[in-house]
LOKOLLUM-453446 format. One line per field, with one value per residue: chain; residue in one letter; residue number from 1; x, z, y of N, C-alpha, C in turn. Coordinates in Angstrom, 3 decimals. Last residue first. Example, Ala and Ser with C-alpha at 12.3 -4.5 7.8 and 13.67 -1.06 7.14 Angstrom:
BEGIN
cadena: A	A
residuo: S	A
num: 2	1
nX: 12.850	13.190
nZ: 7.080	7.800
nY: -2.250	-5.690
caX: 13.670	12.300
caZ: 7.140	7.800
caY: -1.060	-4.500
cX: 12.900	13.200
cZ: 7.870	7.800
cY: 0.030	-3.300
REM end
This chain:
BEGIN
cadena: A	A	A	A	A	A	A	A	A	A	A	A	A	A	A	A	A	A	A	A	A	A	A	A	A	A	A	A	A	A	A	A	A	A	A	A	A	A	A	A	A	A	A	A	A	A	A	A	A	A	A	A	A	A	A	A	A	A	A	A	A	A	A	A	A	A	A	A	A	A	A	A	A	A	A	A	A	A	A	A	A	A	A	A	A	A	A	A
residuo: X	X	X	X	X	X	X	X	X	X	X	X	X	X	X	X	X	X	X	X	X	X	X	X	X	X	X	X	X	X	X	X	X	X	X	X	X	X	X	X	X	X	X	X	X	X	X	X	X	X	X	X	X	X	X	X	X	X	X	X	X	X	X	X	X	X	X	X	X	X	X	X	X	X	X	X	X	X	X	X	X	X	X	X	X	X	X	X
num: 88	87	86	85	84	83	82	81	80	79	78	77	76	75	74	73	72	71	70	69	68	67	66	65	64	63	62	61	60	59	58	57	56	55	54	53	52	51	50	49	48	47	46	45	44	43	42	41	40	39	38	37	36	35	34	33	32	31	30	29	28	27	26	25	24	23	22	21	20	19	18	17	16	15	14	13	12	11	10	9	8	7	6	5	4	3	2	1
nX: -25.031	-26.961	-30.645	-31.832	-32.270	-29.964	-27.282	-23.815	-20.442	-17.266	-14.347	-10.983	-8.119	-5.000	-1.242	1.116	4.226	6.001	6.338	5.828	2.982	2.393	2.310	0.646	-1.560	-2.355	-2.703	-5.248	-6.730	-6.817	-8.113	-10.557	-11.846	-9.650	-8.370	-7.343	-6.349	-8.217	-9.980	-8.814	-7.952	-10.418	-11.547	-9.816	-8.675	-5.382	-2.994	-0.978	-0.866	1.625	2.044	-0.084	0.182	3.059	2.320	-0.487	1.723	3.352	1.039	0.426	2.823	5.046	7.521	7.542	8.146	10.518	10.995	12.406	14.285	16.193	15.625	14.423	16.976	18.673	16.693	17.179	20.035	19.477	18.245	20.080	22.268	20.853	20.201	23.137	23.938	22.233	20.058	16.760
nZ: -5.355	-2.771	-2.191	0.890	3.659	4.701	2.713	3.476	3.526	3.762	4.612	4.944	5.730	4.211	4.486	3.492	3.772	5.457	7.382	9.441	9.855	7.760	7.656	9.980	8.599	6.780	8.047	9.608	7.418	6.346	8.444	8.592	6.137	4.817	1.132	-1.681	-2.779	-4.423	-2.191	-0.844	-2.352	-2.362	-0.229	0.277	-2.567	-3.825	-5.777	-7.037	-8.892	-8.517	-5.709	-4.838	-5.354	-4.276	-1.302	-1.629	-1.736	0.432	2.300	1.190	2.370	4.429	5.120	5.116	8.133	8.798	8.486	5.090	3.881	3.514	2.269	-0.249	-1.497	-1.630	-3.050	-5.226	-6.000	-6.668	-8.921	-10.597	-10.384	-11.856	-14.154	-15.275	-15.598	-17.547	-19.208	-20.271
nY: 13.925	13.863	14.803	15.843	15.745	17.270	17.928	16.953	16.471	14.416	14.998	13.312	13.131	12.173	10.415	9.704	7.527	7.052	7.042	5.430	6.069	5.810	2.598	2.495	3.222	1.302	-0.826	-0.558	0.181	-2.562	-4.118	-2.541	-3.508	-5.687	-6.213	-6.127	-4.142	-2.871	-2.432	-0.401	1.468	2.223	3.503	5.282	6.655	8.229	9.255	8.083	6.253	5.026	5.075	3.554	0.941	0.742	0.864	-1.506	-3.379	-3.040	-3.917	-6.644	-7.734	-6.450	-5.305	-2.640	-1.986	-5.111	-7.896	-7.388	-5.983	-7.596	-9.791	-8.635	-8.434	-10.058	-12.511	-10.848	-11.414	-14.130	-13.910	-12.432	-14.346	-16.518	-15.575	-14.758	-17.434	-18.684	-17.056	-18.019
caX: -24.721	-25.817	-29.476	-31.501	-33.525	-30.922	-28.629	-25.200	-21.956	-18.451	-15.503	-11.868	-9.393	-5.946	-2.822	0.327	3.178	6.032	6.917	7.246	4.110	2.041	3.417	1.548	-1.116	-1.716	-1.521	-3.749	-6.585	-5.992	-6.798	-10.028	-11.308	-10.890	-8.089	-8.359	-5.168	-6.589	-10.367	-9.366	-7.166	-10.416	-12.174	-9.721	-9.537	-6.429	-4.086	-0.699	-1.798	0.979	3.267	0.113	-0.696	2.835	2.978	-0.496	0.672	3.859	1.881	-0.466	2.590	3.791	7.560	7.551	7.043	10.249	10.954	12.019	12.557	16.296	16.166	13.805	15.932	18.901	17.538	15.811	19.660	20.660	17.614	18.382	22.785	21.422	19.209	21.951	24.472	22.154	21.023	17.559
caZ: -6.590	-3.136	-2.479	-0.478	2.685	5.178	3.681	2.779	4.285	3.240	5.266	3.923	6.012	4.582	4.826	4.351	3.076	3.532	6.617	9.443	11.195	7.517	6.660	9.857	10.009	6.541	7.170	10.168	8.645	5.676	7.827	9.894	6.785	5.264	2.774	-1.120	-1.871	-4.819	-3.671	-0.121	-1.884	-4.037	-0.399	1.222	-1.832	-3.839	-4.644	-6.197	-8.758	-9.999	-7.061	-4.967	-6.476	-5.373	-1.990	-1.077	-2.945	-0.682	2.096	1.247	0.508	4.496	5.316	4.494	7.597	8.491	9.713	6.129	3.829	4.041	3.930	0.429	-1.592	-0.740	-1.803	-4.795	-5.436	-5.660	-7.756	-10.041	-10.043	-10.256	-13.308	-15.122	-14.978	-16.102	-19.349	-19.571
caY: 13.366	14.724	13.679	16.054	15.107	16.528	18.949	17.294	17.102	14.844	14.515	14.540	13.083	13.669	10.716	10.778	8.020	6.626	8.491	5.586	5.808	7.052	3.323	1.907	3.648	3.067	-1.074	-0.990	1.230	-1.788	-3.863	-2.167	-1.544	-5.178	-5.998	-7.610	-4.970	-3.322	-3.280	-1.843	0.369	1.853	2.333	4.043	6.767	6.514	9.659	9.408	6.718	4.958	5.348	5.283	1.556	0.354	1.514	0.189	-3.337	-3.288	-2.769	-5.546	-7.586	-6.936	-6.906	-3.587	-1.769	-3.505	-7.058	-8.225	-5.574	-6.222	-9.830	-9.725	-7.439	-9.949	-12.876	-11.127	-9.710	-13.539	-14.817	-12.059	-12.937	-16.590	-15.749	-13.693	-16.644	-19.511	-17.405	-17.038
cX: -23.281	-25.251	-28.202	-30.509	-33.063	-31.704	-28.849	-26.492	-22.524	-20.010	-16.534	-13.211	-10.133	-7.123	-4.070	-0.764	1.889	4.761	6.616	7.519	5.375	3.346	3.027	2.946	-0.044	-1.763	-1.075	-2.555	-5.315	-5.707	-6.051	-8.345	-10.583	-10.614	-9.435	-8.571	-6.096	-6.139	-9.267	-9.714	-7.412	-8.420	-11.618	-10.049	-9.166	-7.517	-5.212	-1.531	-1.990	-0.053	2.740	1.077	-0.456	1.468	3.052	0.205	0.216	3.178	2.542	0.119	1.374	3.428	5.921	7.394	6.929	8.685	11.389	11.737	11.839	14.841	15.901	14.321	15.166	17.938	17.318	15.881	17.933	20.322	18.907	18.217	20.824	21.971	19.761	20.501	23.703	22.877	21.565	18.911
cZ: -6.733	-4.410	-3.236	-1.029	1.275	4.106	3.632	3.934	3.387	3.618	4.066	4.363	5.355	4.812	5.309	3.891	3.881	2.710	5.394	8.402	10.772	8.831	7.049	8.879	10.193	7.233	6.793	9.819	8.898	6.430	7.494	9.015	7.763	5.277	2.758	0.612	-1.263	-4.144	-3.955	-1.503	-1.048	-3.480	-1.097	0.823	-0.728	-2.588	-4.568	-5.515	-8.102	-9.806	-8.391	-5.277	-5.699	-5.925	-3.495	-1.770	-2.407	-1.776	0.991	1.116	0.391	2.527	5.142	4.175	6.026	7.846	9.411	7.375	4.964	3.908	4.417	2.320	-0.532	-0.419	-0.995	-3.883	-4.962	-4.907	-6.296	-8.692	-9.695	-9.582	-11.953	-14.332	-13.949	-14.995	-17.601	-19.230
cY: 13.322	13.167	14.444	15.251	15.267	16.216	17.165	17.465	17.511	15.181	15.373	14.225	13.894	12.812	12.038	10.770	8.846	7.131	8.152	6.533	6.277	7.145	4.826	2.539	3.469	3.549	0.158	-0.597	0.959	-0.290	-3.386	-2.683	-1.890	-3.592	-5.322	-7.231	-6.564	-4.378	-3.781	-3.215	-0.560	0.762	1.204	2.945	5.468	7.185	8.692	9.872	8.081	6.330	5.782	5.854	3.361	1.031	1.652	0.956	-1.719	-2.426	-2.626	-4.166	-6.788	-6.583	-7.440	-4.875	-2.432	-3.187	-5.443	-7.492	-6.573	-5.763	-8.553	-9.602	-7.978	-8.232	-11.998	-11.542	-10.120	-12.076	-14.079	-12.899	-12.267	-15.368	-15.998	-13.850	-15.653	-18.216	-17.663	-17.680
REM end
């Protein structure tokens, strides 16, 4: 890579980096969150607990957090079945 073009990257990675700093951003979990529901547009809790390596209560944290500032929204969906019957 040509010496120019990597110090102009390393430069804007700098200043990508400051400005994400101390903001709901500033976390690579979050990040990774934003990132697979770019791709994905609808993730279960579980399947970004897998993605991101985070507990429940973590990742609770981390989309509390971005839903806080607008980046992203959250539905509760609850699932009911009869008593003694298995739901497939």
């Amino acid at each position: 890579m040509d010496n120019n073009i990597q110090k102009e990257l390393t430069d804007l990675l700098r200043q990508i980096s400051v400005e994400i700093s101390n903001t709901p951003m500033d976390s690579s979990s979050r990040l990774i969150i934003i990132m697979a529901l770019a791709v994905s547009k609808r993730m279960k809790l579980s399947d970004l607990m897998k993605v991101t390596g985070c507990g429940k209560g973590s990742i609770e944290n981390h989309i509390s957090k971005l839903e806080s500032y607008g980046f992203i929204k959250t539905e509760k969906i609850s699932f009911l079945n009869l008593q003694g019957y298995m739901q497939n």
